[in-house]
Each structure stands twice: as structure tokens, then as C-alpha cells.
C-alpha positions as CSV (number, residue, x, y, z in Angstrom):
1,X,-0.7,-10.2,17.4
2,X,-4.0,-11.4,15.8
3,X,-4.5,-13.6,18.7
4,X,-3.9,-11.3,22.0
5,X,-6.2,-9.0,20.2
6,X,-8.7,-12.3,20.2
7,X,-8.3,-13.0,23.6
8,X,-9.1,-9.3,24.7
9,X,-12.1,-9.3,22.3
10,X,-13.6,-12.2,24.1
11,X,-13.5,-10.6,27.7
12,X,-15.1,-7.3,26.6
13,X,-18.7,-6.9,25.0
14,X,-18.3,-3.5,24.3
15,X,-15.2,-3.0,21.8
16,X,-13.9,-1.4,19.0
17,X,-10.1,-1.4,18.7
18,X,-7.8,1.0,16.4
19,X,-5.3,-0.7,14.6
20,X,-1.8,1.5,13.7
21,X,-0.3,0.2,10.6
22,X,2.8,1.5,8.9
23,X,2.7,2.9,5.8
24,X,2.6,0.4,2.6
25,X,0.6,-2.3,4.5
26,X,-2.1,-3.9,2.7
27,X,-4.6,-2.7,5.3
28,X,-7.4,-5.3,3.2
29,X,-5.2,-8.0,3.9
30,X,-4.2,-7.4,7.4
31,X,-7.4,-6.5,8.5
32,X,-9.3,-9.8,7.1
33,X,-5.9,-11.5,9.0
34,X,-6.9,-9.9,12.6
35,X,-10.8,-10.3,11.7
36,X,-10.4,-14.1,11.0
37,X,-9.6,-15.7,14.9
38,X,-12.2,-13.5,16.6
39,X,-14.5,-14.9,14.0
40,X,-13.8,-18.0,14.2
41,X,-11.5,-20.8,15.1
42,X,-12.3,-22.8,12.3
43,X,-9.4,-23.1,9.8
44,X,-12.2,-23.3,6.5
45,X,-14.0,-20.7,7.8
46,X,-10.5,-18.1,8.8
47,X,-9.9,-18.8,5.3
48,X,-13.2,-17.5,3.6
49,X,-12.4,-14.6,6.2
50,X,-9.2,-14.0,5.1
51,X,-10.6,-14.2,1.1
52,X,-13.7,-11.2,2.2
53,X,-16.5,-14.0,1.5
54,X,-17.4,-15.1,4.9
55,X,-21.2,-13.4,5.9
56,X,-20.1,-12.3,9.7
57,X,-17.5,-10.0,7.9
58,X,-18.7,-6.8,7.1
59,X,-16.4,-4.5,5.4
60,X,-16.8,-0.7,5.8
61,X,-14.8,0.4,2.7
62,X,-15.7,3.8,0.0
63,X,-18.0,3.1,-2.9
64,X,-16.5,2.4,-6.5
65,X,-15.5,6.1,-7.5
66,X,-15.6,7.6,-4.2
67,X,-13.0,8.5,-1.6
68,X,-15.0,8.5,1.7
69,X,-17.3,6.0,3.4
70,X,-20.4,7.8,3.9
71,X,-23.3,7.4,6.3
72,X,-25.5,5.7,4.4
73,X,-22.9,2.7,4.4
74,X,-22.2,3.3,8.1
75,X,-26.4,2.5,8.4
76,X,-26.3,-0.3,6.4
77,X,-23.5,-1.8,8.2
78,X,-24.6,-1.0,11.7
79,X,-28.3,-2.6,10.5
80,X,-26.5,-5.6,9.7
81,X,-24.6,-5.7,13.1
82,X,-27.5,-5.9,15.1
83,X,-28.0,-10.0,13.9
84,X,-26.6,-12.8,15.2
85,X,-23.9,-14.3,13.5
86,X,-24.8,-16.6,10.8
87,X,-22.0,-19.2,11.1
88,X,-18.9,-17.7,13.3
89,X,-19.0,-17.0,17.0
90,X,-19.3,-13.2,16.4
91,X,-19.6,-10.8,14.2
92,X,-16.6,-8.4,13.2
93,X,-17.3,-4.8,11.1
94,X,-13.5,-4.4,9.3
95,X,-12.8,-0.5,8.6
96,X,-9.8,-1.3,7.0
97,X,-9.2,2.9,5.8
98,X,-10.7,4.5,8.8
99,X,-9.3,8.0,7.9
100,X,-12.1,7.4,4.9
101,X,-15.0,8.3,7.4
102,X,-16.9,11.3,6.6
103,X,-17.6,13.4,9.9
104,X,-21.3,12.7,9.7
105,X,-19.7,8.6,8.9
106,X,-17.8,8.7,11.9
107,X,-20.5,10.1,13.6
108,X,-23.3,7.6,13.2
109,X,-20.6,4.9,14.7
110,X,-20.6,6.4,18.4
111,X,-24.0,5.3,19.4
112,X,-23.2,1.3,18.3
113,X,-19.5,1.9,19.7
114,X,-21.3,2.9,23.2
115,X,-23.5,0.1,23.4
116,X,-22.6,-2.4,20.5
117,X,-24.4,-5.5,20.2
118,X,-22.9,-8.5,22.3
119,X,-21.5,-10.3,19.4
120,X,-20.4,-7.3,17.4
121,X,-16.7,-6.2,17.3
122,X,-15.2,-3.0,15.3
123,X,-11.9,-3.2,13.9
124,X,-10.5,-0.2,12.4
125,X,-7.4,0.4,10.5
126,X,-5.4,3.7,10.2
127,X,-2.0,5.0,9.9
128,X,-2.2,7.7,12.5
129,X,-4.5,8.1,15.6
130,X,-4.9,12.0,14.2
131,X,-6.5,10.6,11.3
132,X,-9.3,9.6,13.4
133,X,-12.1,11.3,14.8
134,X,-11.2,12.0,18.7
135,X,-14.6,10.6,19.8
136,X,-14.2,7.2,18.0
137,X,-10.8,6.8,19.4
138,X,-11.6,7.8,23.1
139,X,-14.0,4.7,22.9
140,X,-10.7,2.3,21.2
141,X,-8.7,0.0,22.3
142,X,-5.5,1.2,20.2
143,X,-2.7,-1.4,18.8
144,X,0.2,-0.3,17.0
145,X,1.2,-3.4,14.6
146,X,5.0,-3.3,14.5
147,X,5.9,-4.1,10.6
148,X,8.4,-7.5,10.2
149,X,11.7,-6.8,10.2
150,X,14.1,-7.0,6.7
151,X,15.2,-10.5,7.8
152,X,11.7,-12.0,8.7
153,X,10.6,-10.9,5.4
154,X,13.9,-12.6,3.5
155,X,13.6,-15.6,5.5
156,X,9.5,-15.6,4.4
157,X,10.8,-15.6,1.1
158,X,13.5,-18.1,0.9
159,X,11.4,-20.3,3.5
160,X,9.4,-20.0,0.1
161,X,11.6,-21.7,-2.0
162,X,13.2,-18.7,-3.5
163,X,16.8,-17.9,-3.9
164,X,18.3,-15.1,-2.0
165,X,19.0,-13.3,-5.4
166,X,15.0,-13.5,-6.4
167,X,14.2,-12.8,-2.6
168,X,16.5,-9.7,-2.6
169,X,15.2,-8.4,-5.9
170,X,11.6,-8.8,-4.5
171,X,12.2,-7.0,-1.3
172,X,13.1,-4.4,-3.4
173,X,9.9,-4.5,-5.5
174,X,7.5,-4.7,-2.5
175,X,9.7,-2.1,-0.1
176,X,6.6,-0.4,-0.9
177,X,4.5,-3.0,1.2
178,X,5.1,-4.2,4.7
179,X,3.3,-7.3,3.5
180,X,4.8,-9.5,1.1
181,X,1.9,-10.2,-1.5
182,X,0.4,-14.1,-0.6
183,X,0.5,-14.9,-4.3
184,X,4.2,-15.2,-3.9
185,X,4.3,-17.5,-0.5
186,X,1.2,-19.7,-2.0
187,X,3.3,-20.9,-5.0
188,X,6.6,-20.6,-6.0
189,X,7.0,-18.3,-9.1
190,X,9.3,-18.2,-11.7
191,X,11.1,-14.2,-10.9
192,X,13.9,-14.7,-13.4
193,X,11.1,-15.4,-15.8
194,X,9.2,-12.7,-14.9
195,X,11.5,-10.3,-14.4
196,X,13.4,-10.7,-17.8
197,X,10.2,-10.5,-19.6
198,X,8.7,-7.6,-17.9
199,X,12.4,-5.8,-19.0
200,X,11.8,-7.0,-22.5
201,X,8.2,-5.6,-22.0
202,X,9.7,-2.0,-20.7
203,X,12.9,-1.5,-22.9
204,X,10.7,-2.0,-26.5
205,X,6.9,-0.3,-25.2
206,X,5.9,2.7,-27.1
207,X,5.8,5.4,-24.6
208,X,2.0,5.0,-23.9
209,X,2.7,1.3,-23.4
210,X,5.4,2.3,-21.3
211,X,3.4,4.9,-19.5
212,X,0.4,2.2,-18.3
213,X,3.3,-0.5,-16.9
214,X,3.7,2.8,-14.3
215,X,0.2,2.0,-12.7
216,X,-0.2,-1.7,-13.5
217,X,-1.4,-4.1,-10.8
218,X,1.9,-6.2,-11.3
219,X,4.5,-5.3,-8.8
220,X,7.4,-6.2,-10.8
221,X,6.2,-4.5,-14.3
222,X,5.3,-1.5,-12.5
223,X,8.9,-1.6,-11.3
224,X,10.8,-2.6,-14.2
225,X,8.3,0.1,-16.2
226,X,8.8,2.6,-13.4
227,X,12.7,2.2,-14.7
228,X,12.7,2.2,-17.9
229,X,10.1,5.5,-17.5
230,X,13.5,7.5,-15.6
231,X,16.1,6.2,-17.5
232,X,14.1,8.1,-20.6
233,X,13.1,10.9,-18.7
234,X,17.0,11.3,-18.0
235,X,17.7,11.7,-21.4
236,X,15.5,14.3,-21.8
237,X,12.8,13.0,-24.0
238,X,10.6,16.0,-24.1
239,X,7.4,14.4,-25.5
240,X,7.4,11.8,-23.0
241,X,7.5,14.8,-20.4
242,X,4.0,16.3,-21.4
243,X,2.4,12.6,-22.6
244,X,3.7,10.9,-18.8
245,X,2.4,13.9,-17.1
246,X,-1.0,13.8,-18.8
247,X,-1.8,10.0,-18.9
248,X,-0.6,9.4,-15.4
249,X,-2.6,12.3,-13.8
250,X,-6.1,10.9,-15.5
251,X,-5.0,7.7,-13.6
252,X,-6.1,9.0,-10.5
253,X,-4.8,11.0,-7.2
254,X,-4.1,7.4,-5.2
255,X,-2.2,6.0,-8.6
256,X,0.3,8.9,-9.0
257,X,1.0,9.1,-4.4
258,X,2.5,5.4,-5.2
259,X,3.9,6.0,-8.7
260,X,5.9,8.9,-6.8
261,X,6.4,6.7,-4.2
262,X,8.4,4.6,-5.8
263,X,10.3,7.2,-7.7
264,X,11.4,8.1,-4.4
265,X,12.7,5.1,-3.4
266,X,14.3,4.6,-6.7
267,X,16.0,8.7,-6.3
268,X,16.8,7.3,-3.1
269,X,18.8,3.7,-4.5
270,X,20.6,6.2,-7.2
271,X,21.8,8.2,-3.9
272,X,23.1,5.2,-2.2
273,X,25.2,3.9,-5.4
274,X,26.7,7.6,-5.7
275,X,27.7,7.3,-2.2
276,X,28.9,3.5,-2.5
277,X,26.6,2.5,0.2
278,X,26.0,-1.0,0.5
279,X,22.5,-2.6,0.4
280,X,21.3,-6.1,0.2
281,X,18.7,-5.4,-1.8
282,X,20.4,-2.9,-4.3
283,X,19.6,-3.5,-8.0
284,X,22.9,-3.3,-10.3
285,X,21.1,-1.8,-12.9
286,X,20.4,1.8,-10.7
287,X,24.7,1.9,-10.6
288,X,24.4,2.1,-14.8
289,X,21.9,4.9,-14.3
290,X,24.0,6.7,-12.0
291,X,27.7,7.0,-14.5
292,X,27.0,10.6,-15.5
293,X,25.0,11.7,-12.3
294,X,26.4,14.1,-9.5
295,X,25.4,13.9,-6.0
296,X,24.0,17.0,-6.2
297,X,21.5,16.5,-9.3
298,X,20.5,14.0,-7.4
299,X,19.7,15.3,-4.2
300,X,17.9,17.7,-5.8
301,X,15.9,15.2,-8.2
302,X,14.9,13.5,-4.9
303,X,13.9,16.8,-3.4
304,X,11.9,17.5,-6.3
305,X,9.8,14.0,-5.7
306,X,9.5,14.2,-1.8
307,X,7.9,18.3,-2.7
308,X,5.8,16.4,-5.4
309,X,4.3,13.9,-2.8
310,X,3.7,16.8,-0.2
311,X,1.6,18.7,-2.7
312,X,-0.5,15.8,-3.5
313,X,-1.4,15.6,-0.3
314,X,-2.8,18.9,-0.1
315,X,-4.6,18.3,-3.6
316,X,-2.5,19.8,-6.0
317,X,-3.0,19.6,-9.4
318,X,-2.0,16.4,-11.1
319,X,-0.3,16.9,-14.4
320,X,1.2,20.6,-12.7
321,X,2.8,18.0,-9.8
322,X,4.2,15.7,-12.2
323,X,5.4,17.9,-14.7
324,X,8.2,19.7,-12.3
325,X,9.1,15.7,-11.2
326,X,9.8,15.2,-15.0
327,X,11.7,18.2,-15.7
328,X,13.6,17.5,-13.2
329,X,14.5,14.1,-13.8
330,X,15.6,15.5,-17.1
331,X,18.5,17.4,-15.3
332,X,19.7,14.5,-13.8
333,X,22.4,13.5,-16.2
334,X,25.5,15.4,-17.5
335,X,25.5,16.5,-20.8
């Protein structure tokens, strides 16, 4: 994909093209990965690219603290456009959350996206084409990137060195991400290892402990946290109601979407082992959770989670959101 979007790039001077993702992609990652061949062809230089450190990359991405990408940023960037490239054989300006663009942002772009310097390309990064300001994307070239199958990704994985167990498990710690992290293709890790001490880590945290696994950076302790956080919640642990919904909503609006996130895909695993569905990558451990569960509880638990992640959206209030997801995680078991 990365390289018919090259070979376009080098028969137009004008061009900015809109890149469709699917949701969970690591939009940094995959945008650096497109960026690198119409940069260059060098192998050294595609990997500073691919790192963020090469000086004919320049990213367009929201200030530490901010949600947006304001003008201001959209000046310096274009100001930098406008010079040759220092080492590659163009210059490429990633927008790797184009949705991010303030209006008067967005704006400052359609001059540069009319008549763009000859060695400048825009690539921009979005999950829907509505996201994006119908001006910008009358003057894009649109690709949708069509995520890798289940398989691809196993075979990634075991091509990797890992067994199918480990590569199963991780599939189901990354179904948040189309992209399976590159610290886990670059070297082999141990995932027994980690697993079983991240569990150790989960079942003996205090509750605040506990409660900051939920946002770690880790994928698998913010899984096996994220587990040991319902299985408590199920049993009705009161305190940990208020504390979770209090510490996780001064984490941030972005932290809680994928900490619901994955309570939704874990709601949806308890489902599946109510109904006997198979999976491949089904964890055993969601089957204990399930013993004095109904179908019904957990529809509606699930229900409660999908409403929780539509009233983010629409800026809700944190701890109000999470609250009704604990409560009604609470009614999940039979007394």
C-alpha cells in the first residue's frame, strides 16, 4: 500500500492524500510507515522516518495538553514546507489525527494544498472522510487502508517465534489495535513471563494500584488489570465503585474511551462463553467469570458500556459515565 501511494506521489506535484484507517490503528506508526518510501528509498534513512527523527518529516500533531492542532502549528509547519529537503527526495507533512484540525487549522492548509511546494507532500490520517473539513478533502486523493486480516496477524506473530497459545492470548490483548505493537516482532518476549506476573501484579494491588494498571502503557497489565478491576466490580465492592470512577475520570477523556473500550470487548468475550461460541482467541479465565452470570445481565452490562462510550463522545461527564458502567457491572452476578 505504502508503495502505490509512492508511485502516485511521484507523478503529481500538487498532492495531499487522505488516509482511512480503521479504528484501533496506531495512526503515529502507520503514518511514519507510508511517510518513509516517498521520503526516501534509503533503508537508514526509512528507518529514522519510521522512529519520527528524520528532518524532512514534519509532524502536525496537538500540543502537550491540548486536543486540537491549532493554526499557529499549521504556520510553523507550512513555513517549514516551503525548504528543500535536507536529506530525502521530498519532503512529507504527516497529520496523523486529522479530525484534530481546528476550523481556522484546517483552513490555513488550502492555500499550500492549492499550490504546495514541488517537493512537499501532505499525508493525513482520519477514520472517517466526515471528520474532515469538505474543502481539504475535495483537494485529496483518498485511500482506505484495509486492516490485516486475523490470520495475517497470527502468522505475524508466530513467524515471530511465538507459540500459537502466546500469539492467541496477544491477539486478544491488542484486538484493540489493528497494528500489532513492533516491540513484539523486533524481539521475542517472554508472554508466559509476563503475563503471570502482571496476574500476580493484578490479583494482590490495593485498589488504587489496581485502578492505575487500567490506564498503564503496558498492553498486557492493562489487560490483566482491566480483569481483575470486573471480577471485583462483580462482587459488588462498593468503595472500589466511587474510588474507580473518580481516579479513572482525572485520567483523562481519551484514557477512559479505551478503558471502556476494552470493557466492551471483555462484556462482549463473557457473551460468547454464555452462548458457547467458539473463538480462537478466547481467554479461559472470562468462562470462570461467567458461572453465576445470565445472558440477560449480561446483555445488559454490555448495553450499559456501549451507552457509556456514546456519551463520552458527546462530552459527558467523566465520573457520572463511569459510575452507571460500575453499578452495573455490580449486577452482573447472581446472588
Amino acid at each position: 500500500m505504502a508503495t502505490n501511494v509512492a508511485d502516485k506521489e511521484r507523478n503529481r506535484c500538487a498532492i495531499s492524500s487522505l488516509l482511512l484507517v480503521h479504528p484501533g490503528t496506531n495512526r503515529t506508526e502507520k503514518g511514519r510507515e507510508m511517510a518513509a518510501p516517498l521520503i526516501s528509498n534509503d533503508p537508514k534513512e526509512q528507518g529514522l522516518i519510521t522512529r519520527g527523527i528524520h528532518p524532512d518529516l514534519i509532524e502536525l500533531t496537538s500540543l502537550p495538553g491540548k486536543d486540537k492542532v491549532g493554526i499557529a502549528q499549521v504556520r510553523d509547519a507550512i513555513r517549514q514546507g516551503h525548504f528543500s529537503p535536507l536529506q530525502g527526495q521530498r519532503k512529507v507533512c504527516l497529520i496523523s489525527y486529522a479530525e484534530t484540525l481546528t476550523i481556522e487549522a484546517a483552513n490555513a492548509l488550502l492555500k499550500i494544498l492549492e499550490e504546495p511546494p514541488k517537493s512537499l507532500v501532505f499525508l493525513l490520517l482520519a477514520e472517517n472522510a466526515t471528520d474532515i473539513l469538505p474543502t481539504i478533502l475535495s483537494r485529496s486523493s483518498v485511500v482506505r487502508l484495509v486492516p490485516p486480516s486475523e490470520k495475517l496477524r497470527l502468522a505475524c506473530l508466530t513467524t515471530a517465534g511465538y507459540s500459537k497459545e502466546d500469539a492467541h492470548y496477544l491477539l486478544t490483548v491488542f484486538r484493540g489495535k489493528q497494528e500489532i505493537p513492533g516491540s513484539f516482532l523486533a524481539k521475542h518476549q517472554d508472554i508466559g513471563a509476563l503475563r503471570k506476573k502482571e496476574e500476580n501484579r493484578a490479583s494482590s494491588s490495593t485498589e488504587q494500584s489496581l485502578i492505575e494498571m487500567l490506564t498503564s502503557k503496558d498492553l498486557i497489565s492493562r489487560y490483566e488489570g482491566t480483569l481483575a478491576f470486573l471480577k471485583l466490580l462483580s462482587q459488588s465492592k462498593g468503595a472500589l465503585v466511587v474510588l474507580g470512577a473518580r481516579k479513572l475520570a482525572q485520567t483523562g477523556r481519551k484514557e477512559v474511551e479505551i478503558f471502556l473500550q476494552e470493557m466492551l470487548y471483555i462484556s462482549l468475550d463473557l457473551l460468547y462463553a454464555q452462548l458457547s461460541v467458539p473463538s480462537s482467541r478466547f481467554d479461559e479465565r472470562i468462562r470462570s467469570l461467567t458461572n453465576n452470570m445470565t445472558i440477560r445481565k449480561v446483555l445488559r452490562f454490555s448495553k450499559s458500556v456501549a451507552n457509556a462510550l456514546h456519551s463520552i463522545e458527546v462530552y459527558s461527564p467523566l465520573e457520572t459515565v463511569l459510575l452507571s458502567v460500575f453499578l452495573a457491572s455490580g449486577e452482573l452476578v447472581d446472588e
